[in-house]
N, C-alpha and C positions, 0 to 999 in steps of 0.2 A: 640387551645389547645385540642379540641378533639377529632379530628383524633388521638395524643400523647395516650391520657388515654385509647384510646381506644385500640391499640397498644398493650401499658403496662398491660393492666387487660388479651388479650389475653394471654402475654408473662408469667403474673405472672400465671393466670391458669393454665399453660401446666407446669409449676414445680412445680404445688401441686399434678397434677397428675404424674408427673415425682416420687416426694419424697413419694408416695403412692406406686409404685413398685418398689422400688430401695430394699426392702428385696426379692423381686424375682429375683433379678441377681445378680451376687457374684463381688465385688467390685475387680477393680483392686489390683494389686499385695502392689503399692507403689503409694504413693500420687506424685503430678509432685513434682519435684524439682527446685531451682531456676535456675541451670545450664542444667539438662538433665532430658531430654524427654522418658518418657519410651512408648513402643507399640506406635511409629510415624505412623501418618495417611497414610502416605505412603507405610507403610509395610503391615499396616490391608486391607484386602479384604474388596470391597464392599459389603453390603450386601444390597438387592432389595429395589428398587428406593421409597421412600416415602418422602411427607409432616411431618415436624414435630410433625405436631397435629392426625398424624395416625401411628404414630413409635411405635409397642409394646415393643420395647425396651430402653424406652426417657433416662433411664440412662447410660445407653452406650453412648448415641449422646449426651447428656450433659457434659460426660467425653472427646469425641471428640472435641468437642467446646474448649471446656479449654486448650487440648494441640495446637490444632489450632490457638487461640489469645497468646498463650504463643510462639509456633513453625514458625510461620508465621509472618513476622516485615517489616516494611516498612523502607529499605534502601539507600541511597543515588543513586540520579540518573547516570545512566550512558551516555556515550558521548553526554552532554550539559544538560542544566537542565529543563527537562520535566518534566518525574514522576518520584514516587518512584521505585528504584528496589528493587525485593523481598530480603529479608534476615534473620536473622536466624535461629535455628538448622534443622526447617523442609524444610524453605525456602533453605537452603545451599543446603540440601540432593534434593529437588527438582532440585536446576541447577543443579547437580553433573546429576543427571540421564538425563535431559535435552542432557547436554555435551556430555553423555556417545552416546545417539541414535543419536544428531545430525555426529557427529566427526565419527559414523560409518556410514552415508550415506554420508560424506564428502570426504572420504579418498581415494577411489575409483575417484572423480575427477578431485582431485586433481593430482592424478598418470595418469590420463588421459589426460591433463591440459601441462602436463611438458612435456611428449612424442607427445601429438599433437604438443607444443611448436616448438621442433625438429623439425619435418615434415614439419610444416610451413615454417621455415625460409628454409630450404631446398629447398621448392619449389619456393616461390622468387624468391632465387640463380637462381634455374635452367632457371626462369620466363625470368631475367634480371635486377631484381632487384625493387624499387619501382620507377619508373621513368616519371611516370604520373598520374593519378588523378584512370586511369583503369585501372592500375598494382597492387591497394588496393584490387583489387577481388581476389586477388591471393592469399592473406592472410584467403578465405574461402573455394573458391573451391575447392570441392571433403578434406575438412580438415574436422575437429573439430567431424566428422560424426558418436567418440561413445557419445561424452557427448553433441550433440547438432545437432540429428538426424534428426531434420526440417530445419536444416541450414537456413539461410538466408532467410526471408519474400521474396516470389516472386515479383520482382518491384522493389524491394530497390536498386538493382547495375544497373536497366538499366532505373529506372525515376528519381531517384533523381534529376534530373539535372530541372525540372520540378516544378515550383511555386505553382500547386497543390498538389503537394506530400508535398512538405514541410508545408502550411500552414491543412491540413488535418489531419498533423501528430499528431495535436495542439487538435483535436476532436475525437483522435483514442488513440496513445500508450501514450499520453498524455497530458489527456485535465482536468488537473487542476490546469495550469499559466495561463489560459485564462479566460478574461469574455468579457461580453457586456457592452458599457458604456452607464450611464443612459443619456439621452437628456437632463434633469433637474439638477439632481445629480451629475453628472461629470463632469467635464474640461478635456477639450484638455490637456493632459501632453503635449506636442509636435507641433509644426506646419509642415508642408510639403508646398513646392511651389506648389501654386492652381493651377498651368499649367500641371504639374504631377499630381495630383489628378485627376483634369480633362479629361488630355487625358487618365486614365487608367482605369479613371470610371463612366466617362461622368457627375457625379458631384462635387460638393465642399466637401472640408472637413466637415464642419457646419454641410451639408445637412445630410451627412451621418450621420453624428453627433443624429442631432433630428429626423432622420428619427430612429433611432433604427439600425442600418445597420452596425457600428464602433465598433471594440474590441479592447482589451490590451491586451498582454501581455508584463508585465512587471519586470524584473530580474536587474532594478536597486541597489535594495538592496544588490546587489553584491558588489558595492560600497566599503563597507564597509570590505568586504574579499581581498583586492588587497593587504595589506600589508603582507598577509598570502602566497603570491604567490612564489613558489619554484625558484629557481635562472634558468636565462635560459626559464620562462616560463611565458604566457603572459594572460592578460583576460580583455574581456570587461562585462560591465554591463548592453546588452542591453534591450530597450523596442520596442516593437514593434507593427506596427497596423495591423488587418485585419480587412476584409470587406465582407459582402454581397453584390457580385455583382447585382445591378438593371437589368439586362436582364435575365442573365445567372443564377441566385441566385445561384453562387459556391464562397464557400470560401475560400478568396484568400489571399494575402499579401502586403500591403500597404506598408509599410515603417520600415526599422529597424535601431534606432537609439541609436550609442554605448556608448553615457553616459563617455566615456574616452577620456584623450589628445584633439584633437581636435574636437572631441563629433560631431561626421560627420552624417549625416541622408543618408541611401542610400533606392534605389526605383530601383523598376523592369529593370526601363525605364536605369539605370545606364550599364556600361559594362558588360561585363557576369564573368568576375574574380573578379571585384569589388563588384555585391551582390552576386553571388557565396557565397566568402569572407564574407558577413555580415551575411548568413544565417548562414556558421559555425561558428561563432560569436555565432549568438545567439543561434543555438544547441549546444555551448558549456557550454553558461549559463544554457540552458533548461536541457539538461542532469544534471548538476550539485543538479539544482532543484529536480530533479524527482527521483533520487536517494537519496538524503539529505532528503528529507520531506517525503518519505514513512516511516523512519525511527518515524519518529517524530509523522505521522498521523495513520501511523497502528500499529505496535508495541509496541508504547508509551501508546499510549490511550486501546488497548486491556489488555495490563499487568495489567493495576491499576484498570480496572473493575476488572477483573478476582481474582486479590489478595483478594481484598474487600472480594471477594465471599469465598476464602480462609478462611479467618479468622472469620466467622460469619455462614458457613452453612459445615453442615457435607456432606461429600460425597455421603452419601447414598442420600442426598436433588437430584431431577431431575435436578433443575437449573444448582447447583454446577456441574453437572454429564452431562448436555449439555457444559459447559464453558469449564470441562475437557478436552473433547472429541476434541474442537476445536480448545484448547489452546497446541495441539502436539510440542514438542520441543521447544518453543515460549521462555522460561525462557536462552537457550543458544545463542539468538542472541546478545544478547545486550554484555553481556562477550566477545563472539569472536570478536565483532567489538569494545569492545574499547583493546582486546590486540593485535589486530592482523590486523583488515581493517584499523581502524582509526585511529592505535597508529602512536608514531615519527618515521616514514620512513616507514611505513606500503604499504599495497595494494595502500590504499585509495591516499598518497602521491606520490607516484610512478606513478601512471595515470594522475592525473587529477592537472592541473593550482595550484589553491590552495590547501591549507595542511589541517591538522585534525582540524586545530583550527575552521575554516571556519564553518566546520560540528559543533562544537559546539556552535557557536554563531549562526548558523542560528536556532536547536532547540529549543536555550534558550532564542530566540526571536518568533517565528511564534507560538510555543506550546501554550504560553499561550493564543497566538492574533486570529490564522484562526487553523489551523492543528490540535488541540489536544481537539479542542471542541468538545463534544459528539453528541448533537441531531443534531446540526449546519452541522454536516457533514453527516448524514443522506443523502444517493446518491442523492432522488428527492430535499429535503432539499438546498442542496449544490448545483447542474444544478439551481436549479430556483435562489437561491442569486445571480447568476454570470449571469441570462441573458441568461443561454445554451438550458434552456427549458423552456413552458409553458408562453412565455416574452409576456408582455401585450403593449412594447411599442418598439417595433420590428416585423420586420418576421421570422419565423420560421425556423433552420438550414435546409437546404436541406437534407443533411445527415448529421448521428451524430453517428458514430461506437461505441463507447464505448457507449451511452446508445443503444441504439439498440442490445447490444448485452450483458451488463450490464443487464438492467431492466426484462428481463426473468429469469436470473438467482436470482436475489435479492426476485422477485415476487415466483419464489419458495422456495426462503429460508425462506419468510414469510407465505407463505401456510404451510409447516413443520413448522416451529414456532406455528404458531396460531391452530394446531392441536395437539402438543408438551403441550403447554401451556392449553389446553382444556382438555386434558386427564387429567391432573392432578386437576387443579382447579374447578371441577364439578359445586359447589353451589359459590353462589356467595359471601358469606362472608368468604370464604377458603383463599384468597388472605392477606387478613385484619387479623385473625386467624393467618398466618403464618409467624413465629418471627424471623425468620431465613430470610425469602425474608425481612421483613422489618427491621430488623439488619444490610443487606446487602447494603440497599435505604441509611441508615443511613453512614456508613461507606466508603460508597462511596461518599456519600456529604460532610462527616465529615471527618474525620482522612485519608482516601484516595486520596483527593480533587480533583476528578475526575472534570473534569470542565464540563460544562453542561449537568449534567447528570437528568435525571428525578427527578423531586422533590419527597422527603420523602412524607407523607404515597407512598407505591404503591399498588392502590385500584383499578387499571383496567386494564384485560386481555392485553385488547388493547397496552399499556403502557410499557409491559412486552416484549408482543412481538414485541413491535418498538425495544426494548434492544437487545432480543436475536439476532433480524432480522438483524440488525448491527455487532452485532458482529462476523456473521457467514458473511457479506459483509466485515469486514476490515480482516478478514484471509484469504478467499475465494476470493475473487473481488479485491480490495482498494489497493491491497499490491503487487498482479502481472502484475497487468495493468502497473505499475511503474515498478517492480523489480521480480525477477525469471526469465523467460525468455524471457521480453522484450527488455532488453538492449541489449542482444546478435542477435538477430532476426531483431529490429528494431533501437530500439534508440540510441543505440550504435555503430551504424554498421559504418567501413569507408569506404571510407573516409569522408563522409557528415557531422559525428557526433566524431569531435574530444574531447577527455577530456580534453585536454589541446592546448595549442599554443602556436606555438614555434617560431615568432618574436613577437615585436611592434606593437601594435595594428598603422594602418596606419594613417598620418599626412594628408594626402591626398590621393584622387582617382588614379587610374590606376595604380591597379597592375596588374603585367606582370607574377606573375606565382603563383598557390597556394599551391605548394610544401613546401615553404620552414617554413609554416605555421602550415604544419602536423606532425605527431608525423613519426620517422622512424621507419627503421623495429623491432628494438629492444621493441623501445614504444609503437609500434603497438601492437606485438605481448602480450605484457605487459598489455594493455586494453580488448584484446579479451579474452587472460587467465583470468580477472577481471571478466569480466561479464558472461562468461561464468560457472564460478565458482558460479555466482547465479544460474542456471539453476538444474534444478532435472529432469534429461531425466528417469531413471530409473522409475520414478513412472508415467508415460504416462500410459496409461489405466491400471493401480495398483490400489493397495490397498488407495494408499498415495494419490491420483486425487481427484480433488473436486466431480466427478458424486459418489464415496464412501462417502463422507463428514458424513452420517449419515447410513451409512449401513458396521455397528461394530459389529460382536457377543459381543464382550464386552459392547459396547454400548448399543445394542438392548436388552440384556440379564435383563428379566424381566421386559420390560418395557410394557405399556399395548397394546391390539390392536390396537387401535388407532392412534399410534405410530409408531410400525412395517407397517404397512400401509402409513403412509406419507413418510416415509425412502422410501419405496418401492417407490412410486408415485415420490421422489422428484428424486428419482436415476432416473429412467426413464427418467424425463424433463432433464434433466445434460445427457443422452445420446441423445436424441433427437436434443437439442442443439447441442451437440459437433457436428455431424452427417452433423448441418447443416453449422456449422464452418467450417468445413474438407470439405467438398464440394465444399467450395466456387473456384469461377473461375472470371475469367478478360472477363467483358462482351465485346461488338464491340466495345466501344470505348477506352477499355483497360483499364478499372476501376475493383474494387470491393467496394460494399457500398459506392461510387462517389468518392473513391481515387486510382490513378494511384499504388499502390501495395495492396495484399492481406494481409490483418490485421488476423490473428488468436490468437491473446493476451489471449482472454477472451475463450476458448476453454477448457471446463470441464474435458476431458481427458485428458489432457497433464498438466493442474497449480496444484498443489496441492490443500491442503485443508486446510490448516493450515500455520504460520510466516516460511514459509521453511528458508529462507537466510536476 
């Protein structure tokens, strides 16, 4: 209880000195009303960045507050049930302008999107149509080249075919269905004939097992979406193993077993149509994942911090004014995807196997369980639970692209953080004093139910900027590594990576062609305008790019030196990196970071900085 009192004596202090100058400022016009809001916080100009306990103005900001918990409401979630979406009057006006910026950087793609449409199937035509597996290239070459000016990740149309490209993709454009299974802890989901194992890995399954060396990924939980599946379209639910190979230590792909009909296990050692066949299997589930649960793990869980902060601290607070900054557009995705991606017969149903329902049960299940947890996903947090890093009862990934090129960037967004948070909290009972961050600790635990979010009192810098450091990684990092412009580049690309399939999943081995499995060219072209529609070409080295993330006049405007100086310092590392992303090339053995295609996902001038799509 006395962290509480201690809190509360700060809070009742600061409005007695609040009700001591409130004869020095002239009281608003009209008291709020229970319907309407007068002078909305959206309309008032900021004015320079303070703590509440250093506001020469606390009546003002005490009048903000009021229309703020009055303006700002927490309303029912959208597509499946996660968190709260924001709602009323200030909340509505908020997505209105949201809508307003996003739908004009949209508009232009969409125009773009429909005339590349044209041009594509055009070329086809002229190609000969889609009649093999390399007549899918056609649908990119020399195409799509104003809204998706890096075309196609180098490698992707001529290794695919390649057992390291696919199990790598798993540690690059998306490596968060994967982990390490414990020796102790885990069971085998699965067995494999130990003669397969053996010859492909010179040991037993067990071995690998307790050796630390065995992974999962597993998209059985798909299970459960099959009855959602569109007529004419087909899905499995698979799981699948990899392994660190004992010589070569490259990570490779063991077995992938489809959980459907006759729940068949296939391996390297099988035909070249037949796991061909089960890899797009399982990049059919894996895409489904990785686009479904961005939704869930960044947007979800960024909003209902961010509202908290809404309703309990004035704008003029630095916090509020860093979350601002980050939280660009952010209130327009969740609208446009349940009227438009994920409604009945939308984007979302048009591409991919299953329908919208899918998308809502998978939220309204994993939100609460792994994806919507706050510290739990914390980037080091999150690699080390699954085994991808730091693993005490394994070897070490050989290469691991996404952190490799992830932990630079988070590592400065915590340098800016931890120098963000120092300017302002000087003394060290400034934290504890300030009733606003702890209003925010509260309502975020409380009435926001942000789910593992730091416990009330917040009484260390430290603490603070594990928050902020997060949440500049789930706008900046968390959310393009999935979505912006990976799906288009990589994880989407065909034909490897179908959204959908279009027979039966097979009764048995040897098939004889993987045509008739793939989307045509209508559907094709219907996936690529999809994902491509995530993409923001326009803001590559702009304003809009994460190496800008904190270098805002509006932003910067009156913040201390301190400040202006880590922006500086953190833009630089964000061009540095990028620099050293764009660079990259296909060494002699025709790798880049130990995968047969060049990953540039995580590239500071090209992702934006904020929930783009």
């Amino acid at each position: 209880m006395e962290p509480f009192l201690f809190a509360s004596e700060a809070f009742l202090l600061w409005l007695l000195l609040a009700a001591d100058a409130v004869s020095a400022f002239p009281r608003p016009p009209q008291r709020l009303g229970a319907q309407k809001i007068l002078h909305d916080t959206l309309s008032l100009p900021r004015r320079n960045l303070t703590l509440p306990v250093h506001d020469p103005a606390p009546c003002q900001r005490i009048t903000e507050l009021e229309r703020n918990r009055k303006g700002y409401l927490y309303g029912r979630s959208l597509i499946g049930d996660s968190s709260y979406f924001i709602s009323g009057e200030l909340g509505d006006r908020l997505i209105k302008e949201h809508l307003d910026l996003w739908y004009r950087d949209a508009a232009w793609v969409s125009e773009a999107v429909e005339n590349g449409s044209r041009a594509v199937a055009e070329a086809v035509a002229r190609g000969g149509g889609l009649g093999d597996l390399a007549s899918y290239e056609l649908l990119y070459r020399d195409q799509w080249q104003e809204v998706n000016p890096a075309g196609v990740a180098p490698g992707v149309h001529t290794n695919y075919t390649q057992d390291l490209f696919f199990s790598m993709e798993r540690l690059s454009a998306n490596a968060f269905s994967v982990r390490r299974l414990h020796p102790t802890k885990d069971r085998l989901p699965f067995a494999v004939e130990e003669s397969i194992v053996q010859k492909l890995t010179g040991l037993s399954l067990s071995t690998l097992h307790v050796t630390g060396r065995l992974f999962l990924s597993d998209h059985s939980y798909q299970l459960d979406y099959l009855d959602t599946l569109s007529k004419g379209r087909y899905s499995a639910a698979c799981s699948a193993y990899f392994y660190i190979h004992p010589v070569s230590n490259e990570f490779l792909p063991l077995a992938i077993k489809t959980n459907v009909g006759e729940n068949l296990t296939y391996t390297p050692l099988d035909e070249h149509n037949d796991w061909m066949l089960a890899k797009m299997l399982y990049n059919s589930n894996d895409l489904f994942h990785g686009q479904v649960s961005h939704l869930a793990s960044s947007h979800a869980v960024a909003e209902i911090v961010h509202q908290a902060a809404l309703r309990t601290m004035s704008k003029s607070h630095p916090v509020r004014a860093y979350l601002d900054r980050i939280m660009y557009q952010a209130y327009a995705i969740r609208p446009v995807g349940e009227s438009a991606l994920f409604s009945n017969g939308g984007f979302f149903d048009t591409v991919f196997s299953t329908t919208n329902p899918a998308v809502r049960r998978f939220a309204t299940k994993f939100y609460p369980a792994t994806v919507g947890r706050f510290r739990a996903n914390y980037l080091v947090s999150a690699l080390e639970s699954r085994g991808l890093i730091n693993c005490t009862y394994g070897p070490a990934l050989q290469h691991f692209p996404l952190f490799e090129d992830a932990a630079p960037v988070v590592g400065a967004m915590r340098r800016f953080a931890t120098s963000f948070v120092d300017a302002y909290y000087l003394e060290g009972d400034l934290m504890a004093r300030d009733h606003e961050l702890q209003e925010w600790a509260l309502e975020a635990t409380g009435p926001a139910k942000v789910l593992d979010f730091p416990t009330w009192p917040l009484m260390q810098k430290e603490t603070l900027v594990d928050i902020l450091t997060h949440m500049a990684y789930l706008t900046g990092v968390s959310h393009h590594v999935l979505n912006s412009g990976t799906p288009c580049t990589t994880t989407g690309v065909l034909p490897f990576h179908p959204a959908a399939i279009f027979q039966p999943i097979p009764k048995s081995k040897g098939v004889k062609s993987l045509l008739p499995y793939l989307p045509d060219l209508g559907t094709s072209i219907a996936q690529i305008g999809l994902f491509i529609r995530f993409n923001r070409a326009k803001l590559i080295d702009g304003r809009g790019c994460l190496v800008n993330m904190f270098s805002d006049d509006g932003f910067l405007h009156g913040q201390p030196n301190e400040v202006q100086k880590a922006a500086e310092e953190f833009k630089g590392k964000m061009e540095e990196i990028s620099k050293i992303i764009r660079g990259r090339e296909f060494d002699q053995e025709g790798k880049a970071q130990g995968i047969p295609f060049i990953w540039r996902g995580m590239d500071p001038s090209s992702v934006p900085y904020y929930l783009s799509v």
